[in-house]
DRENBAMI-617618 format. One record per residue: residue in three letters; x, y, z of N, C-alpha, C, O, CB in turn. Coordinates in steps of 0.001 Angstrom, whole numbers, padded with zeros to 6 digits, always signed. Glycine has a CB too. Layout:
BEGIN
ALAXYZXYZXYZXYZXYZ ...
//
This chain:
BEGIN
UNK+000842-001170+000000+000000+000000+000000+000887+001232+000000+002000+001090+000507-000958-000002+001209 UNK+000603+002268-000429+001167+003383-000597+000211+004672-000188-001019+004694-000155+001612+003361-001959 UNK+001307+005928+000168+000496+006866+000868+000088+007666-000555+000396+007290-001686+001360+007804+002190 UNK-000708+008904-000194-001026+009718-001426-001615+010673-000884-002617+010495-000191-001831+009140-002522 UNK-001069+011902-001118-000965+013390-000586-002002+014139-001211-002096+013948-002423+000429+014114-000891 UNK-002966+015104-000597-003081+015899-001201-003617+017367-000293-004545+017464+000510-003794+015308-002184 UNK-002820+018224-000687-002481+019115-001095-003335+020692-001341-004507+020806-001703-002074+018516-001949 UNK-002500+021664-001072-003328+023067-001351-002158+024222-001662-002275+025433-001854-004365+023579+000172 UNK-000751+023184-001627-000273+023856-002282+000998+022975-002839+001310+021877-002379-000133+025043-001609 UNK+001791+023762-004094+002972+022691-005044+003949+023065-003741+004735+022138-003543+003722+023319-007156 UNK+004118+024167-002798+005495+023725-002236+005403+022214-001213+006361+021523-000866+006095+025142-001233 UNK+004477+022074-001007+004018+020900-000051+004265+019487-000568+004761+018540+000043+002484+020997+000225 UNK+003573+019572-002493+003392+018247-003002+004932+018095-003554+005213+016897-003589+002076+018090-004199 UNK+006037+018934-004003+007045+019146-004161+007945+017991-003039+008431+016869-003180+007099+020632-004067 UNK+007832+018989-001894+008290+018211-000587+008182+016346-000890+008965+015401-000993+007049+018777+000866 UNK+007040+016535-000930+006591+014983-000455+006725+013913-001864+006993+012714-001780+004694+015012+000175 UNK+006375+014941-003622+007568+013883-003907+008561+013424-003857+008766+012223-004034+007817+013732-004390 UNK+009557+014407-003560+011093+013923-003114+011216+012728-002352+012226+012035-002468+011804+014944-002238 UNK+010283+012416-001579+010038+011413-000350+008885+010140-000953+008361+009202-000352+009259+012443+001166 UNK+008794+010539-002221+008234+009268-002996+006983+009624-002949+006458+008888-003784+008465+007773-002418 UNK+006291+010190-002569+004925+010001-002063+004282+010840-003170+004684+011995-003312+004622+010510-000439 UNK+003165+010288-004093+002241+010895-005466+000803+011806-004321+000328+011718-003189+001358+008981-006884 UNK+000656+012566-005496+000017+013178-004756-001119+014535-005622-000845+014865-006776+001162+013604-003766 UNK-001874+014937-005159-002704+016318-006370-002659+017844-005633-002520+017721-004417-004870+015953-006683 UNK-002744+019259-006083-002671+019850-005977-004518+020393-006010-005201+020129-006999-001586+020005-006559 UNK-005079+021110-004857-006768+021379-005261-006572+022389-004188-005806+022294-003229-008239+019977-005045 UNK-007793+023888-004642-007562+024901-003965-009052+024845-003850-009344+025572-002901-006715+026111-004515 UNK-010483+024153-004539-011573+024876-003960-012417+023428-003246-012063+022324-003662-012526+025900-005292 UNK-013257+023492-002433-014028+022566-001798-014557+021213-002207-014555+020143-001597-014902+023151-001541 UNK-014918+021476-003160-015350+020280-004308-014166+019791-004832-014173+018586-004581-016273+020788-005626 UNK-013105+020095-005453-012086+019460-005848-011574+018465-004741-011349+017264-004893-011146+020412-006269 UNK-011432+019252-003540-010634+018374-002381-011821+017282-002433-011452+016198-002886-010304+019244-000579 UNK-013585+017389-001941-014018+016312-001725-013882+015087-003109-013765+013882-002884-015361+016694-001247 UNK-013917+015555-004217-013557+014717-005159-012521+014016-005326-012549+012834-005668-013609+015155-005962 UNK-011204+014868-005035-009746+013989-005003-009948+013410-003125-009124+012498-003055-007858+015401-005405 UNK-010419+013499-002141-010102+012835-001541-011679+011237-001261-011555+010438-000333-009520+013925-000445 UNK-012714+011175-002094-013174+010237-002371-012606+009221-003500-012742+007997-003488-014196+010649-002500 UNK-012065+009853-004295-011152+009207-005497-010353+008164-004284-010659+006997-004040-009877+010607-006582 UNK-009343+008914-003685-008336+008323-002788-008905+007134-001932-008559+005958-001818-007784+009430-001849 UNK-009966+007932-001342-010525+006836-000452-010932+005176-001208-010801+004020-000806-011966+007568+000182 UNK-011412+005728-002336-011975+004316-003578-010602+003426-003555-010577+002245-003207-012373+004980-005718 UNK-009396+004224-004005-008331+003324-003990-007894+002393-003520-007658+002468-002314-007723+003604-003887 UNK-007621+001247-004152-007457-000464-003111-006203-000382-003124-005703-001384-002614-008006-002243-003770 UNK-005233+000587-003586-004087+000778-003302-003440+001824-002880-002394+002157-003437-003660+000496-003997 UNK-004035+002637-001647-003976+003646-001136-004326+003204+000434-005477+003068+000849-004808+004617-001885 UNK-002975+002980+001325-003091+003359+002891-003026+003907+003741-003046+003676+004950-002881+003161+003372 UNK-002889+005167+002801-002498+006737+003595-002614+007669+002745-001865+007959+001812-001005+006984+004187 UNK-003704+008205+003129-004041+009655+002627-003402+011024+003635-003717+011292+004794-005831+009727+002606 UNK-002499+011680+002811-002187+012948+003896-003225+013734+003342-003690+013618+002209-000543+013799+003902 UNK-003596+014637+004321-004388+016050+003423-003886+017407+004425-004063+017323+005640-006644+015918+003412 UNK-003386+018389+003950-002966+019600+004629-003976+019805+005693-004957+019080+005856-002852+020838+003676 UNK-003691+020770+006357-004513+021166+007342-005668+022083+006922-006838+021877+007242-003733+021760+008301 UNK-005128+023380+005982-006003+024030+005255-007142+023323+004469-008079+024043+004123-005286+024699+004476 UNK-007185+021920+004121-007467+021973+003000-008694+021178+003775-009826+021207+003291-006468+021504+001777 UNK-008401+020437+005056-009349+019397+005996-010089+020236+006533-011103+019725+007009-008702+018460+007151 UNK-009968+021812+006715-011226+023006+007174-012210+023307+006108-013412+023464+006328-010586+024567+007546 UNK-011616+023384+004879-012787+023257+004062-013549+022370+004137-014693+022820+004075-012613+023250+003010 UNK-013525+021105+004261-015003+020399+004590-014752+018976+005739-014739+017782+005436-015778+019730+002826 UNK-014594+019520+006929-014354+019514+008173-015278+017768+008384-014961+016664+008827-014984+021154+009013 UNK-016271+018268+007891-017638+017075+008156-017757+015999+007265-018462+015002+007420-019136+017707+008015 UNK-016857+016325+006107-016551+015148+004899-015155+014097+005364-015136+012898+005085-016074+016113+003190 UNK-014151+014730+006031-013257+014776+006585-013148+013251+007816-012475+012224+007898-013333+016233+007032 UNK-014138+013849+008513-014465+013429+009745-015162+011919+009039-014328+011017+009117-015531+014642+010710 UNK-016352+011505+008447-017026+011099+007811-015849+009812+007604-015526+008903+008369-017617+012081+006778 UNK-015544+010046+006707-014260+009568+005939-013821+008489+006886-014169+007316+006754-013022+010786+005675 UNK-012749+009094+008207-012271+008572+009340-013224+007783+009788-013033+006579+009612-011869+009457+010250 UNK-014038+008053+010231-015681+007124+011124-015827+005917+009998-015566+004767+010348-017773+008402+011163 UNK-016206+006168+008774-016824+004493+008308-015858+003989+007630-016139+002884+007165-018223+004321+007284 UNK-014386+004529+007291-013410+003868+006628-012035+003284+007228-011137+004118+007342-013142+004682+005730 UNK-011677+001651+007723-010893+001825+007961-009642+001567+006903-008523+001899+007293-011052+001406+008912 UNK-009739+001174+006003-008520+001764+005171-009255+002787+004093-010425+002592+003762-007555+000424+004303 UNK-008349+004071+003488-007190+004227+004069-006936+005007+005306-007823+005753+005720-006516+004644+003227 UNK-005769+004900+005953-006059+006062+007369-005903+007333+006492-005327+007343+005404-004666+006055+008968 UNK-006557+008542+007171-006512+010012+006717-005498+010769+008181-005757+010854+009382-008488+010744+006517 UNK-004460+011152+007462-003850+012073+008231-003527+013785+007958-002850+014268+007050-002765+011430+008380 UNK-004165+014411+008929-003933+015686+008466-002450+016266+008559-001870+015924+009590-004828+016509+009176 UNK-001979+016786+007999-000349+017472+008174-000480+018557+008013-001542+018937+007521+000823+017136+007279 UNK+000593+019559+008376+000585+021063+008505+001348+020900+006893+001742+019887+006315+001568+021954+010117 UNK+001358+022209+006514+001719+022567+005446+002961+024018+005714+003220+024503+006816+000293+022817+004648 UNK+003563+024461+004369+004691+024803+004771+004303+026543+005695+005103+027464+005864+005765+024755+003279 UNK+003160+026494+006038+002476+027703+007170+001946+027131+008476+001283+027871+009203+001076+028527+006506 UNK+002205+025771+008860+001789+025227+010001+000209+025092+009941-000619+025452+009105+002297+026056+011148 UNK+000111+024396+011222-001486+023908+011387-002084+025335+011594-003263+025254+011249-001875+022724+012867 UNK-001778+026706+012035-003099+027403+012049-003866+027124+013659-005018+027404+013992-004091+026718+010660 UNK-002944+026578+014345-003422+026053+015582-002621+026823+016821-001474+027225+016623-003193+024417+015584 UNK-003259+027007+018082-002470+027658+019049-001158+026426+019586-001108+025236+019276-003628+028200+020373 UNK-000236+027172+020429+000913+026608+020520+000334+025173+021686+000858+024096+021970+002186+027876+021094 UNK-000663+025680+022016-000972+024494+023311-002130+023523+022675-002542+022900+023653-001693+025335+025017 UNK-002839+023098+021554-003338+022483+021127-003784+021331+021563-004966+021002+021663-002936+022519+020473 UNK-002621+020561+021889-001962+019327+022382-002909+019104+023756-003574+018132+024115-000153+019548+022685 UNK-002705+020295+024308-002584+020262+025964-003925+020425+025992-004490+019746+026850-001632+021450+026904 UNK-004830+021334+025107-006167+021704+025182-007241+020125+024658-008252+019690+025209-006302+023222+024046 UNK-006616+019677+023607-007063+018425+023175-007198+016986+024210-008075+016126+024125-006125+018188+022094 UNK-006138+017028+025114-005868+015954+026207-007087+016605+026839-008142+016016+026608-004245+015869+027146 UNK-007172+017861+027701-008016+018449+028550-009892+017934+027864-010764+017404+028552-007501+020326+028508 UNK-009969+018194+026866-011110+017719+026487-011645+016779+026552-012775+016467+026928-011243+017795+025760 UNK-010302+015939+025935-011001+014262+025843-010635+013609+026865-010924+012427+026682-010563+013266+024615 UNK-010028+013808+028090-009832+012909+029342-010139+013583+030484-010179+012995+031565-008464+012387+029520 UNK-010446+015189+030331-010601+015996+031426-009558+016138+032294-009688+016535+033452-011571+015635+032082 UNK-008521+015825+031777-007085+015720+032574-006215+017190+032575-005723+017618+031531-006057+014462+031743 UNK-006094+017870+033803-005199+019191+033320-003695+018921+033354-003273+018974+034509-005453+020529+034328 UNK-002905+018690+032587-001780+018490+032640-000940+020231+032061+000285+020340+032012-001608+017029+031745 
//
């Protein structure tokens, strides 16, 4: 199985061919849900990356995806502007889901 990237921008898909990994370039809502149902169809696809930007555009397709599919896994990655997320994320995410203040 092989991973397969996609993308919201060429410096990202650039990156990740160097590192072998195929991948598409899509900037509006519908493109991403189209290239990332394409991906999902794939019987030779076990890893879907998708930027972070690109998993806010349709947040609930995203999610969807993860819940009734277990291959391929979907992983979101930051892109070459980061997740867009505060520095404590981490710490706020634990706090939620275990109620734990660390």
């Amino acid at each position: 199985m092989k991973m397969f990237l996609i993308s919201d921008n060429i410096d990202t898909q650039i990156g990740m061919r160097l590192a072998g990994v195929e991948g598409v370039v899509v900037h509006e809502r519908e493109e991403f849900i189209n290239a990332l149902h394409e991906a999902v169809e794939s019987k030779d696809i076990g890893i879907v990356l998708i930027t972070f930007r690109l998993s806010q555009l349709a947040p609930e397709v995203v999610s969807e995806v993860k819940l009734s599919h277990s291959l391929p896994l979907v992983v979101e990655i930051p892109d070459r502007h980061g997740m867009g997320k505060s520095d404590d994320f981490i710490t706020k995410y634990v706090r939620e889901a275990i109620g734990l203040k660390i």
